[in-house]
C-alpha positions as CSV (number, residue, x, y, z in Angstrom):
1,X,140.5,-66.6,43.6
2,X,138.7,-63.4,44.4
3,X,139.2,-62.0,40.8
4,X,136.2,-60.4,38.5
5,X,134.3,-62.7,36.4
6,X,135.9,-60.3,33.3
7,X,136.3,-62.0,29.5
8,X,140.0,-60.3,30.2
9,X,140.5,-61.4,33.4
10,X,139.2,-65.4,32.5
11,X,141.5,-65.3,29.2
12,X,144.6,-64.2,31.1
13,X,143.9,-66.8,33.8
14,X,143.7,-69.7,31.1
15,X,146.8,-67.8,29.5
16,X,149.1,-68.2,32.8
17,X,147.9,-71.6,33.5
18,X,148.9,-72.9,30.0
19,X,152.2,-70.8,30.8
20,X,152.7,-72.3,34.2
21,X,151.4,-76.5,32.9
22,X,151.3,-76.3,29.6
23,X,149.2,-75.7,26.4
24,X,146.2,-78.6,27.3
25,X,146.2,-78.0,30.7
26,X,142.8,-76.9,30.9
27,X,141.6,-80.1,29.2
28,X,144.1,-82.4,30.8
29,X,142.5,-81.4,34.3
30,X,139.2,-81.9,32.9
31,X,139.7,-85.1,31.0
32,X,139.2,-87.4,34.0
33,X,136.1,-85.6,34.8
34,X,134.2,-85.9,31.8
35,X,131.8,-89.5,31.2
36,X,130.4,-90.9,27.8
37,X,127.9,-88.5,26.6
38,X,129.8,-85.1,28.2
39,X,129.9,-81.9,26.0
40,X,133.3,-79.6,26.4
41,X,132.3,-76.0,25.8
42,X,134.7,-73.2,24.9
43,X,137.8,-75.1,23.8
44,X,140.3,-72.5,23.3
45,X,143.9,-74.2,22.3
46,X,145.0,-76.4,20.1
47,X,146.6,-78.3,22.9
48,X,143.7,-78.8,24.6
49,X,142.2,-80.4,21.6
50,X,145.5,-82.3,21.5
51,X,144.4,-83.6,25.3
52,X,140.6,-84.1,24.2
53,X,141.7,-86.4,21.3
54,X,143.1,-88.4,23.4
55,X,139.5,-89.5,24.9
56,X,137.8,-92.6,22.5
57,X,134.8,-91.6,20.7
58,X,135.9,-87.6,20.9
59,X,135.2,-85.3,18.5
60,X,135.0,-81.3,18.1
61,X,132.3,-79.4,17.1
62,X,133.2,-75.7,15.5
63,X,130.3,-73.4,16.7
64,X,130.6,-70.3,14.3
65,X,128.9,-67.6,13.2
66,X,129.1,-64.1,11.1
67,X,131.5,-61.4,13.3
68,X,128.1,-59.3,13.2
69,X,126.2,-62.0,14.3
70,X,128.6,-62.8,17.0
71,X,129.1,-58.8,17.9
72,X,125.5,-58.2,18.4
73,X,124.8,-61.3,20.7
74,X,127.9,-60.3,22.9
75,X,126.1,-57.0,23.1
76,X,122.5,-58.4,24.2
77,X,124.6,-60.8,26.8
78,X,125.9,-57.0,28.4
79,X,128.6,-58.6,30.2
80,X,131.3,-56.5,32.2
81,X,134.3,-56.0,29.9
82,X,133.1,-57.1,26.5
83,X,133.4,-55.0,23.9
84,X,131.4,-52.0,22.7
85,X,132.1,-51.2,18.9
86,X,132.4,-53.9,16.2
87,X,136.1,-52.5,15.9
88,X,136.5,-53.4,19.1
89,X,135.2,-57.0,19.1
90,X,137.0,-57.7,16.4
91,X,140.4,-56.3,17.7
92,X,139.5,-58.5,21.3
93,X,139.1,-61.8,18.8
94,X,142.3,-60.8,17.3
95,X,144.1,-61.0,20.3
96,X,142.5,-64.1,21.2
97,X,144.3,-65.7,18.0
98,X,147.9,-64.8,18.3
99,X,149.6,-67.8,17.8
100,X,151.5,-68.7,20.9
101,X,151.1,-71.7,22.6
102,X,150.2,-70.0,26.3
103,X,147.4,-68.4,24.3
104,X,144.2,-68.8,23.5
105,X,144.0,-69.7,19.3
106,X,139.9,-70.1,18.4
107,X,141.0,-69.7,14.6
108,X,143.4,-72.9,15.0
109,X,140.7,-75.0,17.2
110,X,138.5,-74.0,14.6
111,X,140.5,-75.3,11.8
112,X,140.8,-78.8,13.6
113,X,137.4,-79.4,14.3
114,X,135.3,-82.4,13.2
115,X,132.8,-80.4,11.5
116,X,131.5,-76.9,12.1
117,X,128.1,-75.8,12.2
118,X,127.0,-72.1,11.4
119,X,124.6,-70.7,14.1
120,X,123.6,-67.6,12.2
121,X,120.4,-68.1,13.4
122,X,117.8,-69.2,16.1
123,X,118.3,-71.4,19.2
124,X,115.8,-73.8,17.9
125,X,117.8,-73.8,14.0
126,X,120.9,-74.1,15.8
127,X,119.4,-76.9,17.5
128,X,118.2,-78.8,14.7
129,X,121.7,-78.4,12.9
130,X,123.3,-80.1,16.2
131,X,120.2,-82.9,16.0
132,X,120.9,-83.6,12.1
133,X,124.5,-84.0,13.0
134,X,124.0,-86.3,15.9
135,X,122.3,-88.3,12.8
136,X,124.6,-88.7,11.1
137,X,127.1,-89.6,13.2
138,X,125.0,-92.2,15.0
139,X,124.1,-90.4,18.2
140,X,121.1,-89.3,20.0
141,X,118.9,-86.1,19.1
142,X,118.7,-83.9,22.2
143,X,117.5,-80.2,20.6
144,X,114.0,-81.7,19.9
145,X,113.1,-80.0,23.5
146,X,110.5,-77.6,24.1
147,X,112.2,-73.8,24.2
């Protein structure tokens, strides 16, 4: 579409499409897409969760961690348009949670998840949370990979 790769510009895009289609837009056009053992990142509405339920066998993992924790990753990452000051992250996640159904509402998917996992530390404990998971819920351990 010839726009920047911003967070802002990406969120307002997924904004105007939910206007435009509706709230699981994003996840309806992705539905057909996805086989058995696929993994939807970055699910942002509650209607797209609505669409993903739809799918047998679905279920949604909350990824979460401390605002700190969170702040100071975004910061390592340095991409364009993120935000600079914890005040500022904070007030960006805010807006990310206004409860509208064009909008993105992480707090909402967040509450309708499956189960959440804290990743508040490394890759590799992160990894072993999403292995003991898997465990118990019958699947396949796939963090057990060399890092």
């Amino acid at each position: 579409m010839g726009k920047d790769e911003k967070r802002e510009t990406m969120i307002e895009l997924g904004n105007n499409l939910r206007r435009q289609f509706g709230p699981g837009v994003l996840a309806l056009r992705l539905r057909p897409k996805l086989g058995e053992l696929d993994v939807v990142d970055s699910v942002r509405s509650p209607g797209e969760v609505e669409e993903l339920n739809k799918i047998e066998g679905f279920f949604l993992v909350g990824v979460d961690a401390p605002v700190e924790v969170r702040f100071k990753r975004s910061l390592d990452r340095g991409r364009a348009g993120d935000a600079k000051t914890l005040e500022q992250f904070i007030e960006y996640e805010n807006r990310e949670n206004v409860k509208d159904s064009a909008n993105q509402q992480l707090g909402e998917c967040m509450k309708q998840a499956d189960e959440v996992l804290v990743n508040d530390g490394t890759l590799r404990e992160l990894f072993a949370k999403i292995d003991e998971m898997l465990e118990r819920r019958g699947g396949k351990q796939w963090g057990k990979r060399a890092l």
